[in-house]
N, C-alpha and C positions, 0 to 999 in steps of 0.2 A: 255577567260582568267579566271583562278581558282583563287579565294580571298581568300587569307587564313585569319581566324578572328583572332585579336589578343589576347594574355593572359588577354589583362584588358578588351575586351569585353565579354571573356567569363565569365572572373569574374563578369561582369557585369550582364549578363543574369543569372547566378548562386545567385547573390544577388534578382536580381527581381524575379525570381523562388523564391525561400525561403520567400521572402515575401507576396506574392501570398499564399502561403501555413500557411502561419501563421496568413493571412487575413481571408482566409478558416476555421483556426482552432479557431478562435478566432469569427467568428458570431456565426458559430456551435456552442463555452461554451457557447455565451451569450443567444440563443434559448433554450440551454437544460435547462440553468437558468432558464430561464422566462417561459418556456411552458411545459419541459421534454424532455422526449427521443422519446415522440411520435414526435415531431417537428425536428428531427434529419431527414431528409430529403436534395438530393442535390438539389431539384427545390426550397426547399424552402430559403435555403444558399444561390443559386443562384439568388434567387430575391431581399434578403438584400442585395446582394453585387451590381444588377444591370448587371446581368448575364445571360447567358444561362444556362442552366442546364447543356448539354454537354460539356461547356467550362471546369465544372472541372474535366471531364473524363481527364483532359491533366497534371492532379496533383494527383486524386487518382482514382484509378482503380474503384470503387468501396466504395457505401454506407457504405458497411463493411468493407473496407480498412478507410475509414475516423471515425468513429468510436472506430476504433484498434489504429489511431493514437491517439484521443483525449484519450483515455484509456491511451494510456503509457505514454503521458503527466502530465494526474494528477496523475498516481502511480510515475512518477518522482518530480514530486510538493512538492507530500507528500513526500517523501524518503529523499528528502535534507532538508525538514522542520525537520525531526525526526533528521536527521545525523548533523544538527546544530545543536539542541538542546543536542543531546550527545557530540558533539565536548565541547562547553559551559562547560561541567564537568570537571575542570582541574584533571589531571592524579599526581597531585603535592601531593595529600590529606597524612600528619603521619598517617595515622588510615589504611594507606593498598591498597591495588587494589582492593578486595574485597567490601571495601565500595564505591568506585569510579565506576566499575561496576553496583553494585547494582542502585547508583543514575543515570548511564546513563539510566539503566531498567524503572527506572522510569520515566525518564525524555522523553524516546522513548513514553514509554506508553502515558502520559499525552498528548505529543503531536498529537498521533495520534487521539484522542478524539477531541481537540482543530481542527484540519485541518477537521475532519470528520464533527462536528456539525457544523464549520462555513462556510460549504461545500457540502449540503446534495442533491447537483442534481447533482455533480462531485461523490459523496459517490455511490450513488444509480447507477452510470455507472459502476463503477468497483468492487462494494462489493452486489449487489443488486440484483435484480432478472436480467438475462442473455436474450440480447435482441435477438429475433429467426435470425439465421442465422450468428450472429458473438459469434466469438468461442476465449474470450480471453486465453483459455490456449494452445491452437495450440502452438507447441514451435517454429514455423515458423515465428509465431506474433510477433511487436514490444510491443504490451499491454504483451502479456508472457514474455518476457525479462526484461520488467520493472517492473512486477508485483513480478519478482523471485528477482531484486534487492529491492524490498519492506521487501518480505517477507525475508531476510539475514537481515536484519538491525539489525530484532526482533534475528533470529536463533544465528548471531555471538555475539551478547552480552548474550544470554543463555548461547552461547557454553564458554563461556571465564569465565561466572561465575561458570559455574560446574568446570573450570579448577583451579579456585583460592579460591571457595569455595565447595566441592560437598554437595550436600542435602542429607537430607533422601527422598526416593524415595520408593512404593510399591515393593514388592515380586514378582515374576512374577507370584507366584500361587495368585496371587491377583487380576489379570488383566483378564480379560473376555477371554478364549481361541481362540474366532475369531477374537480377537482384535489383538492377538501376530504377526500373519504373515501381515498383516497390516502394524505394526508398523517396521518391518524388508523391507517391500518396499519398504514405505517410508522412512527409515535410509538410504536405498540404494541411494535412488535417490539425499539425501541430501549429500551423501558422508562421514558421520560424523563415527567413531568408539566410540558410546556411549552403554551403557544397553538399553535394549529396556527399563526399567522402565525410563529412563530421558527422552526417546524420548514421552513416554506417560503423562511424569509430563509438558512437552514444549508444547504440543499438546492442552490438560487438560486446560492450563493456557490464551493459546491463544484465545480460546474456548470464556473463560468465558470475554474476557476483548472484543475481536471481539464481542459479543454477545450481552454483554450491550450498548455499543457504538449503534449499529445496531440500539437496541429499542430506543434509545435516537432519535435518527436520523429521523428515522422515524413514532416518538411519539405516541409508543405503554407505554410509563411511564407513559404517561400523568395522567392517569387514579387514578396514586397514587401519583404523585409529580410533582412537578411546578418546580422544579429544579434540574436533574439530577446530578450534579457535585458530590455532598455532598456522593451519592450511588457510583459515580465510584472511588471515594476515597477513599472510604472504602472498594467497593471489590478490591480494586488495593492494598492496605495494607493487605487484606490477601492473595489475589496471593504470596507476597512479604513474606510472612510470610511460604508459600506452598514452599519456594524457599531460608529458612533457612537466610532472611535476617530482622527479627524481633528486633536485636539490634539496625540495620542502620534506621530502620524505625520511629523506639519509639525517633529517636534524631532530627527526621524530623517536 
C-alpha cells in the first residue's frame, strides 16, 4: 500500500529543513566571527553542530554553495539595514525631493559604514579579499543577486537625484580614453540612460566612500587616527558636495 504524506507533514519537513539550514548558517557566522574564513569548513560546522560532515551534503552541495549562501545573507542584512534607514527619511520635507533624496544619500551611506565596522568578519566575506574557488559574482549565485540588490540601493538614490537635481559632472574630454568604453559597459549592464560623465561621477563616489570604510575596517587608519568617524564624515560631505548637494549639507 502507497502512503501518501500529508500537506502538514510536508510542511513539516519543509519547516525542519529550513531550520537545519539556518543552524548551518548560523555556527558558520559565529566560526567566521571568532576564527575567520579560514575556519569556514563543513567538518568543522559539522562538529559544532555534533555531526557528520556528510550529513550536510543533504543541505548544501558544497563548501562553496555554503559560503555563497552566507554571502547573500549578510549583503541581504546590510541592504535592509541601509533601505530602513532611507525609509526613516520622510518624503513629506517643504524644501523639495531633492533634499529628501540627498538625506536618503546620506543616510544609505552612514549606514553602510555603521553595519561594516560593526561587522568586520561578515565585511571581509563579501567586500574582502575573494576566497579561491567561490566566485560571488557568478550571476548563477544567490551572494550575485544579493549583492546586485546591495549595489541598487546606492545606484537608485544616485539615479533619482540626478533626476531631481543634475550636477555638474566632467567633459568627456576630461575622462581618461580607456576609461570611456568601460563606463558605456557598464551603463549597459545597469540599464540606465545617463552620460557617461554621471556614470563616472557614481562610479568616482562610490570609490571613495567603499575605500575608506575598507581601511576602517580593516585598520589600515590606525596609523593616523583612533577614531575614523570624524574622516568618513567629512569625506562623506564632500562626496555630497561632488553631487551639487552643498546647501542640504551646511543645514545638516
Amino acid at each position: 500500500m502507497t502512503v501518501t504524506a500529508s500537506p502538514e507533514a510536508g510542511t513539516r519537513r519543509e519547516r525542519q529543513r529550513a531550520a537545519t539550514v539556518q543552524e548551518i548558517k548560523d555556527v558558520a557566522r559565529r566560526l567566521l566571527v571568532d576564527h575567520g574564513t579560514a575556519s569556514l569548513s563543513l567538518r568543522a560546522i559539522a562538529r559544532e553542530m555534533g555531526v557528520t560532515a556528510p550529513a550536510l551534503y543533504r543541505y548544501f552541495d558544497s563548501h562553496e554553495a555554503l559560503v555563497e549562501a552566507l554571502a547573500a545573507d549578510f549583503y541581504n542584512e546590510l541592504s535592509d539595514a541601509m533601505e530602513a534607514a532611507t525609509a526613516a527619511v520622510h518624503d513629506d520635507d517643504p524644501d523639495g525631493p531633492d533634499k529628501n533624496v540627498g538625506l536618503r544619500l546620506m543616510a544609505a551611506s552612514t549606514t553602510f559604514r555603521t553595519w561594516s565596522v560593526g561587522h568586520p568578519a561578515e565585511f571581509a566575506l563579501i567586500f574582502g579579499t575573494p576566497i579561491p574557488g567561490v566566485d560571488l559574482y557568478d550571476e548563477n549565485s544567490p551572494a550575485c543577486v544579493a549583492g546586485q540588490r546591495f549595489g541598487l540601493v546606492f545606484a537608485l538614490l544616485f539615479l533619482e537625484l540626478w533626476a531631481v537635481r543634475p550636477f555638474s559632472v566632467p567633459g568627456l574630454d576630461e575622462l581618461d580614453p580607456g576609461l570611456l568604453p568601460q563606463l558605456e559597459e557598464y551603463r549597459a549592464r545597469l540599464g540606465v540612460d545617463l552620460p557617461l560623465p554621471v556614470v563616472y561621477v557614481f562610479l568616482s563616489c562610490w570609490a571613495r566612500i567603499y575605500g575608506l570604510v575598507t581601511m576602517e575596517v580593516f585598520g589600515h587608519l590606525t596609523f593616523a587616527l583612533r577614531d575614523a568617524e570624524a574622516i568618513f564624515m567629512t569625506e562623506l560631505h564632500q562626496i555630497g558636495r561632488l553631487m551639487g548637494l552643498a546647501d542640504i549639507l551646511d543645514e545638516l
